[in-house]
DSSP file (Angstrom, degrees, kcal/mol; ACC not computed):
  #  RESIDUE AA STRUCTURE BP1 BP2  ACC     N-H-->O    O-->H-N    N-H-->O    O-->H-N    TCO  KAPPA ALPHA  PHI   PSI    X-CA   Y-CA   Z-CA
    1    1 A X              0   0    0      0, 0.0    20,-1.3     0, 0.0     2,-0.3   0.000 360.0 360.0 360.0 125.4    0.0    0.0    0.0
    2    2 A X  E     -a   21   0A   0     18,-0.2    46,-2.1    43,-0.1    45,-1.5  -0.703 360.0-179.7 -71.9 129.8    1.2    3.4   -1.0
    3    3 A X  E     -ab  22  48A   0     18,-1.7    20,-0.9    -2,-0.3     2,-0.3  -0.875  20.1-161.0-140.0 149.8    0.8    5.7    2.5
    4    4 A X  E     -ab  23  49A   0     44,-1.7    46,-3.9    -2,-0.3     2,-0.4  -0.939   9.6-150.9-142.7 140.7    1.6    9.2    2.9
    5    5 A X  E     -ab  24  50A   0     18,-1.2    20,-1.2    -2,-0.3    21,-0.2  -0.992  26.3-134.9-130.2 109.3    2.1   10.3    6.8
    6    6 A X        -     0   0    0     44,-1.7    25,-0.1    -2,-0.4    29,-0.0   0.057  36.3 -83.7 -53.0 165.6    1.0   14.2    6.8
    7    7 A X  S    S+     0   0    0     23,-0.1     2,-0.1    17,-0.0    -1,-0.1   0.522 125.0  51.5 -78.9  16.3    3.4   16.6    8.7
    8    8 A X  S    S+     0   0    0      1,-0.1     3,-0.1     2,-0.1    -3,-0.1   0.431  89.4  94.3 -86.0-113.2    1.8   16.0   12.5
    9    9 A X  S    S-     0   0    0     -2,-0.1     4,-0.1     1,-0.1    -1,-0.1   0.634  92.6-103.7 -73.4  80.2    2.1   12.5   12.1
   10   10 A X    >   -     0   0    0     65,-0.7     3,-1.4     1,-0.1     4,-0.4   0.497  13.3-147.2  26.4  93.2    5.6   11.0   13.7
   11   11 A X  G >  S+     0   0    0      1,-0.2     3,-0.6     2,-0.1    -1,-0.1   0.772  95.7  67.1 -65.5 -26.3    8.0   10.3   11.1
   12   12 A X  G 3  S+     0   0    0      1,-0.2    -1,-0.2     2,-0.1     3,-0.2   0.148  85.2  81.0 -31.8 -12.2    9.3    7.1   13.5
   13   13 A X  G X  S+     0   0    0     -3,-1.4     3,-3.2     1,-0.2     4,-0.2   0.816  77.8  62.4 -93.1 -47.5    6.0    5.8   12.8
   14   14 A X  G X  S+     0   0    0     -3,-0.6     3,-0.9    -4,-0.4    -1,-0.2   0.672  84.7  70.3 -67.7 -19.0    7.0    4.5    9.5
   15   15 A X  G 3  S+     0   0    0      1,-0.2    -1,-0.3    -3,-0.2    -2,-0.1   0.535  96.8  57.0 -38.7 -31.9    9.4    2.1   10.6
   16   16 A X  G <  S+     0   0    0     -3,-3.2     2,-0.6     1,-0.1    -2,-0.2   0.117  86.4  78.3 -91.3  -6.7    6.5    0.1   11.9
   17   17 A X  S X  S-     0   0    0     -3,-0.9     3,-1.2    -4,-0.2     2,-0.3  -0.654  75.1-161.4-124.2  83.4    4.5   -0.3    8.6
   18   18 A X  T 3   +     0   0    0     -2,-0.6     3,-0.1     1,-0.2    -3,-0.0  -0.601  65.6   7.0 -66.4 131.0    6.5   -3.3    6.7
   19   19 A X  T 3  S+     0   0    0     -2,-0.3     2,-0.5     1,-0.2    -1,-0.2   0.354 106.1  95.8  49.5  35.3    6.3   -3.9    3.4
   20   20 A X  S <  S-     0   0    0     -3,-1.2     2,-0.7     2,-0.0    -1,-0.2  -0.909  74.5-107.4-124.7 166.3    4.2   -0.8    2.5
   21   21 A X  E     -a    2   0A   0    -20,-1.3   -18,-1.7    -2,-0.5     2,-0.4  -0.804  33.9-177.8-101.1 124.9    5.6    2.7    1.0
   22   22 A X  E     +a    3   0A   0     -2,-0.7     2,-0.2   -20,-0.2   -18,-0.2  -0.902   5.9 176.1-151.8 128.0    5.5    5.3    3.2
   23   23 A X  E     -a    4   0A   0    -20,-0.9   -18,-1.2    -2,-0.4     2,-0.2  -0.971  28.5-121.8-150.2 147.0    6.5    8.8    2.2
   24   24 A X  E  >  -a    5   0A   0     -2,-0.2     4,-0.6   -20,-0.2   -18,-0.2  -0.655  22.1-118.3-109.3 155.8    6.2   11.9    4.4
   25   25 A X  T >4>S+     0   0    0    -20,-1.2     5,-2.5     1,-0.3     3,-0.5   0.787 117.1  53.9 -55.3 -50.2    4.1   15.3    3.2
   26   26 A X  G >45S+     0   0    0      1,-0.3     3,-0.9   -21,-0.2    -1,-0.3   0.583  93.6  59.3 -67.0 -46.1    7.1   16.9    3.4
   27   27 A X  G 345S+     0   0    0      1,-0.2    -1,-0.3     2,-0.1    -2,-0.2   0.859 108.2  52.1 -64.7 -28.4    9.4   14.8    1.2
   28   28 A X  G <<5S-     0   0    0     -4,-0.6    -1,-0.2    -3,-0.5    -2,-0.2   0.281 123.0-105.1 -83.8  19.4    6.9   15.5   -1.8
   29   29 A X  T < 5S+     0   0    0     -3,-0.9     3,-0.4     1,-0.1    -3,-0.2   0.540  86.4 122.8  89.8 -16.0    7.1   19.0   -1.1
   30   30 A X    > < +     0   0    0     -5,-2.5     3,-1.9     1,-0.2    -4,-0.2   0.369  34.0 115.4 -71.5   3.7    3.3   19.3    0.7
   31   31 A X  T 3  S+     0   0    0      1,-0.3    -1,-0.2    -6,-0.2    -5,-0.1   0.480  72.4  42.3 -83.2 -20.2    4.5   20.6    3.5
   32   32 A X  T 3  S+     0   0    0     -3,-0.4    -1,-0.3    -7,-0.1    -2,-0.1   0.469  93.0 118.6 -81.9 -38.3    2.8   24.0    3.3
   33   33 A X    <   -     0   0    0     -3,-1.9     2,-0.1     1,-0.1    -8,-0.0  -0.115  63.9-124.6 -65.4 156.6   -0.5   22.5    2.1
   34   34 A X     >  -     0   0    0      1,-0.1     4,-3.8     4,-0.0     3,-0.5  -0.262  35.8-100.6 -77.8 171.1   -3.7   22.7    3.8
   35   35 A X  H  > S+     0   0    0      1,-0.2     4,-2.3     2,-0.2     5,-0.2   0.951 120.4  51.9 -58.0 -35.6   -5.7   19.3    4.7
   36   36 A X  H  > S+     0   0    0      2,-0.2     4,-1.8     1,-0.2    -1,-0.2   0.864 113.1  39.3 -60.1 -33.4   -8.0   20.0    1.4
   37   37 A X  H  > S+     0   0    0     -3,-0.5     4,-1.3     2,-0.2     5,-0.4   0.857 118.4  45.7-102.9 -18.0   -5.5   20.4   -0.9
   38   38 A X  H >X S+     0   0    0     -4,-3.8     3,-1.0     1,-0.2     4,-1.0   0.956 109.1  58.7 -81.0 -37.5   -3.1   17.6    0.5
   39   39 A X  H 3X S+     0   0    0     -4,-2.3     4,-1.7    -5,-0.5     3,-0.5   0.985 104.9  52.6 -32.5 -73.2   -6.1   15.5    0.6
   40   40 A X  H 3< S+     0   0    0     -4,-1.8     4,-0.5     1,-0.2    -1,-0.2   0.610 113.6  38.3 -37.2 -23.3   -6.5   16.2   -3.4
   41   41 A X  H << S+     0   0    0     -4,-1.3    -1,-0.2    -3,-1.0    -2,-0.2   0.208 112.3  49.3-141.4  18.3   -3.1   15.2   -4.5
   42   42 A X  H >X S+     0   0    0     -4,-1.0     4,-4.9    -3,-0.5     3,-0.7   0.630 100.4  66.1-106.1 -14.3   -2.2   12.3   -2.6
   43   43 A X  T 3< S+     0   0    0     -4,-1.7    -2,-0.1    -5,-0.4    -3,-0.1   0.994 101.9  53.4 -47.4 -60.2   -5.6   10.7   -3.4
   44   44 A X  T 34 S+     0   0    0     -4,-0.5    -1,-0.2     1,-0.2    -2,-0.1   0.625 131.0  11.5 -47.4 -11.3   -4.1   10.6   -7.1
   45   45 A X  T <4 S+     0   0    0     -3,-0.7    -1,-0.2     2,-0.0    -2,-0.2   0.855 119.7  68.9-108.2 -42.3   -0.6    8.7   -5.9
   46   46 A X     <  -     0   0    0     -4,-4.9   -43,-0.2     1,-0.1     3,-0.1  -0.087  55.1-160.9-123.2 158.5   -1.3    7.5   -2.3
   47   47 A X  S    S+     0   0    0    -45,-1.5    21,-1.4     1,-0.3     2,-0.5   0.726  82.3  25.0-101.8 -54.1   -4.0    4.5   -0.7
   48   48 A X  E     -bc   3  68A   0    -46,-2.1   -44,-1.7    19,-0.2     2,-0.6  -0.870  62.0-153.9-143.0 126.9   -3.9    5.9    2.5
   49   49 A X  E     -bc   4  69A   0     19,-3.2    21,-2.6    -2,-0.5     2,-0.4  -0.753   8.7-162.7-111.5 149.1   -3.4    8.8    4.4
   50   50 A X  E     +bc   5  70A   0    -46,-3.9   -44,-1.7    -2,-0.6     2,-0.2  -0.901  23.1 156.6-106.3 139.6   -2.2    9.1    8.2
   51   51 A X  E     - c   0  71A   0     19,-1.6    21,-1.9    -2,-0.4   -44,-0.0  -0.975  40.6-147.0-152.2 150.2   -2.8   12.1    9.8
   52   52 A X        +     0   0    0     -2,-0.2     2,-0.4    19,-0.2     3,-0.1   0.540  61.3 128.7 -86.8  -5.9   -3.1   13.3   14.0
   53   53 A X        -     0   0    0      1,-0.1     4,-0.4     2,-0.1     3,-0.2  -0.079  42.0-174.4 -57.4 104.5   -5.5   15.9   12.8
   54   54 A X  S  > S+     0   0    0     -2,-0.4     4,-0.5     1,-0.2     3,-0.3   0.797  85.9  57.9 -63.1 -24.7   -8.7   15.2   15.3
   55   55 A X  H  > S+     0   0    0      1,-0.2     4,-0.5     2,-0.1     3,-0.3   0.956  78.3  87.9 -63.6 -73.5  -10.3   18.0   13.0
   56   56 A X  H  > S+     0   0    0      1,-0.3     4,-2.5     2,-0.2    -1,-0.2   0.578  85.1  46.2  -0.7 -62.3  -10.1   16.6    9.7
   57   57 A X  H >4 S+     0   0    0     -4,-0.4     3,-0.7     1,-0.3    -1,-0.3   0.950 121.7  48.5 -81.9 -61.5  -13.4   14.4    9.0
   58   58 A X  H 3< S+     0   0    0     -4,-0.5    -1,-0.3    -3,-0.3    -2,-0.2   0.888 119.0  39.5 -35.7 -45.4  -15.2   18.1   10.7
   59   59 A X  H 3< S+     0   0    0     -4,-0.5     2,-0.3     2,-0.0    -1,-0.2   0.731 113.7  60.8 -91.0 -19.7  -13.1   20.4    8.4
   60   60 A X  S << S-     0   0    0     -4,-2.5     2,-1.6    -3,-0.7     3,-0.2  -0.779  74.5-129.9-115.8 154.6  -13.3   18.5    5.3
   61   61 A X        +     0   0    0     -2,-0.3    -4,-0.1     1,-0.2    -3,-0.1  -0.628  41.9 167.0 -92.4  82.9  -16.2   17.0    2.6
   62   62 A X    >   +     0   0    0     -2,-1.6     3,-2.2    -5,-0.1    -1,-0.2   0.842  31.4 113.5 -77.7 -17.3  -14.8   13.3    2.7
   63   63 A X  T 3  S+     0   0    0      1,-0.3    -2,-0.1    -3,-0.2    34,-0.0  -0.055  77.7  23.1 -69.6 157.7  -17.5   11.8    1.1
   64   64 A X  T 3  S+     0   0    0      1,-0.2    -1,-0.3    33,-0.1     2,-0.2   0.773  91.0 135.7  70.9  18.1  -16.8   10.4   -2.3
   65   65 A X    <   -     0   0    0     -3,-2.2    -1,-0.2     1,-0.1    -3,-0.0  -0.701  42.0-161.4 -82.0 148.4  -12.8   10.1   -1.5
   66   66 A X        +     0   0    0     -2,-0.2    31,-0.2     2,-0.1    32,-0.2   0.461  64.6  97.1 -83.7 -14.1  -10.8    6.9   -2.5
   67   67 A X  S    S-     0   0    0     29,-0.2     2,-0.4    30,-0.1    30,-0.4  -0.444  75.9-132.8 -46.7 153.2   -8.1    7.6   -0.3
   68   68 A X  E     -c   48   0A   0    -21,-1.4   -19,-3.2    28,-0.3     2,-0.5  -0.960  20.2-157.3 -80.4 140.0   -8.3    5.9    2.7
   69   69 A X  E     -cd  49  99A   0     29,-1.8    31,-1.7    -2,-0.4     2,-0.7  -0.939   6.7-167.8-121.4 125.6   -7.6    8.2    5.9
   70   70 A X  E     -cd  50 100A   0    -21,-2.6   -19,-1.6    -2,-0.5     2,-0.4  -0.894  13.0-154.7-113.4 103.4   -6.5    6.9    9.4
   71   71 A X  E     -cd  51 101A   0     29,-3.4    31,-6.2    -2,-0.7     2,-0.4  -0.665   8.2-142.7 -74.0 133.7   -6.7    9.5   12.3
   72   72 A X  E     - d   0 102A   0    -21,-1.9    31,-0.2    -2,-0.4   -63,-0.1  -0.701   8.8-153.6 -45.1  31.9   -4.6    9.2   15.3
   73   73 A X  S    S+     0   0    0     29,-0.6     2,-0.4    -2,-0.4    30,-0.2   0.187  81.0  52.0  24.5 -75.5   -5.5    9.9   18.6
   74   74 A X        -     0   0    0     28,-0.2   -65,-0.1    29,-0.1    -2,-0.0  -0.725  57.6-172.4 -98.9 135.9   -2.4   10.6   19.6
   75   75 A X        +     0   0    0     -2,-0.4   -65,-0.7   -23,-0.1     2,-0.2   0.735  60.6  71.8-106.2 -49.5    0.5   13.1   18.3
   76   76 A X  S  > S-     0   0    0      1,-0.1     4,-2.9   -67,-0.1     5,-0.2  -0.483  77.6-122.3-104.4 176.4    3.6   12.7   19.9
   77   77 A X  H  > S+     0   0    0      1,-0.2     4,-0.9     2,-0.2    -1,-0.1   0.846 105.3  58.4 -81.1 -18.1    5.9    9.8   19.5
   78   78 A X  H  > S+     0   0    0      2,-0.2     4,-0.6     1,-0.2    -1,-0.2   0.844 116.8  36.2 -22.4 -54.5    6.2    8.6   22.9
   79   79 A X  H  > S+     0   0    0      1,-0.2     4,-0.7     2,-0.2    -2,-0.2   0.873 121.0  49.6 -85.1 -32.3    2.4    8.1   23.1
   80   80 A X  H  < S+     0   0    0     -4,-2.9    -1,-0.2     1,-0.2    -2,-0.2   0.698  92.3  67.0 -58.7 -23.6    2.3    7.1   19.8
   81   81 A X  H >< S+     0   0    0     -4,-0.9     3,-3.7     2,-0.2     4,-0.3   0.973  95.9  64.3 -79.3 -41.6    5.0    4.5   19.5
   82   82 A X  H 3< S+     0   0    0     -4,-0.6     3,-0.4     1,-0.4     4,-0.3   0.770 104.9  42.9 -46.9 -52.4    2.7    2.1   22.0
   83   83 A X  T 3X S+     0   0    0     -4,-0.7     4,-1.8     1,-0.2    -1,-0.4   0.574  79.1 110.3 -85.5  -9.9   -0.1    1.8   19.6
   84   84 A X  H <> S+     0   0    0     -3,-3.7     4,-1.8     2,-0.2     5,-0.3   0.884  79.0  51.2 -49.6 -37.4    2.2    1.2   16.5
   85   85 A X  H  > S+     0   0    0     -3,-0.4     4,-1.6    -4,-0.3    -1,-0.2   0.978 109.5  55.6 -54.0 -53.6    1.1   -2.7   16.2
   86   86 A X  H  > S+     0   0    0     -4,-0.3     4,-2.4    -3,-0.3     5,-0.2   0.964 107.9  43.3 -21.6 -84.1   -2.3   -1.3   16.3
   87   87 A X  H  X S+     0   0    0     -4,-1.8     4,-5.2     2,-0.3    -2,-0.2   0.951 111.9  53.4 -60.9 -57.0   -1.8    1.2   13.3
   88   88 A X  H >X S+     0   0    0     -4,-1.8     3,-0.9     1,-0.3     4,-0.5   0.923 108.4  52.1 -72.8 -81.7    0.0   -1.5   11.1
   89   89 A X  H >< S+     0   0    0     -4,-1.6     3,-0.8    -5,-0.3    -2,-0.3   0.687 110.9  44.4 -33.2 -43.4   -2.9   -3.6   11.7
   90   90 A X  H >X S+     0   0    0     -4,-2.4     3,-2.3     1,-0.2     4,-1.8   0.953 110.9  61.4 -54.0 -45.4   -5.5   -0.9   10.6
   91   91 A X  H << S+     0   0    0     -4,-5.2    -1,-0.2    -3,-0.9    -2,-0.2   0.650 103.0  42.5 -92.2  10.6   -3.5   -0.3    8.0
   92   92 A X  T << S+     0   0    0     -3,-0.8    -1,-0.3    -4,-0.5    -2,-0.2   0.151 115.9  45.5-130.8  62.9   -3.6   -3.5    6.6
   93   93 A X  T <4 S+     0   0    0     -3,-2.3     2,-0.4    -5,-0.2    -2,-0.2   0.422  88.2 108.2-126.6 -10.5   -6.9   -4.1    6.8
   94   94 A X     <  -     0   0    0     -4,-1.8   -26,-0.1    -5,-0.1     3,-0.1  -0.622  51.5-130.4-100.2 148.8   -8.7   -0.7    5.5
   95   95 A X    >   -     0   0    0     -2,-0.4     3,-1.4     1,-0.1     2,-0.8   0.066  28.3 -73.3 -64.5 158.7  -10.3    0.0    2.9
   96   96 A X  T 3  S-     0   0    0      1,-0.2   -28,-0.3   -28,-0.1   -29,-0.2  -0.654 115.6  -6.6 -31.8  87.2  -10.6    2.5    0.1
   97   97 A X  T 3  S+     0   0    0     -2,-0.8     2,-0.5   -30,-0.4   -29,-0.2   0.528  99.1 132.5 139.9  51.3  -12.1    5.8    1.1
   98   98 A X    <   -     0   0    0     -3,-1.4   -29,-1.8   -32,-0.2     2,-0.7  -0.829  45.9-156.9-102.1 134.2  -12.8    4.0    4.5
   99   99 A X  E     -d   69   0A   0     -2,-0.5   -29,-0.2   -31,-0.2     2,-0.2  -0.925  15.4-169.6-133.3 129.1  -11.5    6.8    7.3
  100  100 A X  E     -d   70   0A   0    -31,-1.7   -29,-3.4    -2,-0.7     2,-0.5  -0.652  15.3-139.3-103.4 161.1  -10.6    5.2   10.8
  101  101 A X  E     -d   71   0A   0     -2,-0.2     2,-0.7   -31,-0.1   -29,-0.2  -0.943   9.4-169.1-140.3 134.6   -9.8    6.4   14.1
  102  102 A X  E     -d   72   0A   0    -31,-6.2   -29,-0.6    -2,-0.5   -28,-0.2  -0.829  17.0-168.7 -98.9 123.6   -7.2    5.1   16.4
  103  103 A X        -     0   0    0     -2,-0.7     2,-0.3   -31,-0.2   -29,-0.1  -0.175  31.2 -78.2-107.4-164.7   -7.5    6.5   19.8
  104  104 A X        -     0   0    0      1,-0.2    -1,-0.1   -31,-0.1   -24,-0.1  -0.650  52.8-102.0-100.9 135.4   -5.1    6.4   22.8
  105  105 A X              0   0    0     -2,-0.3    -1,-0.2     1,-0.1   -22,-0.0  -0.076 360.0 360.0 -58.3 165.0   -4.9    3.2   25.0
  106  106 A X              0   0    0     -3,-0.1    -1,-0.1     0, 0.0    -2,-0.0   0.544 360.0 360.0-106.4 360.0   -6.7    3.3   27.9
């Protein structure tokens, strides 16, 4: 699966998602874009996008996407790294314009 990890999203993160391709916002240059427009031009490359933005599915008109998008709960990598088995399992089990949310262990 082609994955793109937006700029909140842990760059350590990608270490954890074996045997898929995982490229940060940043390396393509997005780094400046808003969630609409990065939304728009990773759909065209990318399966799935990872993002911590709790906002997203509020700020944006998802319906009709084929990206898939998996929100985060959690932001920094400490809290994050815990739940990395977690995230590689959502991510290889969701679907096309399917948007998940992982939240913080309890």
């Amino acid at each position: 699966m082609r994955i793109i990890l937006d700029n909140c999203t842990p760059a350590p993160l990608r270490r954890h998602l074996v045997g898929h391709e995982v490229t940060l916002a940043a390396q393509r240059g997005w780094a400046a874009l808003s969630n609409g427009d990065l939304i728009k031009v990773a759909e065209s490359e990318f399966d799935l996008l990872i993002t911590c933005d709790r906002n997203l599915r509020y700020q944006q008109n998802l319906t009709g996407r084929t990206i898939a998008i998996l929100e985060l709960g959690v932001q920094q990598w400490p809290d994050l790294k815990p739940l990395a088995p977690m995230v590689a399992q959502a991510v290889d089990t969701i679907s096309p314009g399917q948007y998940l949310i992982i939240l913080e262990r309890e």
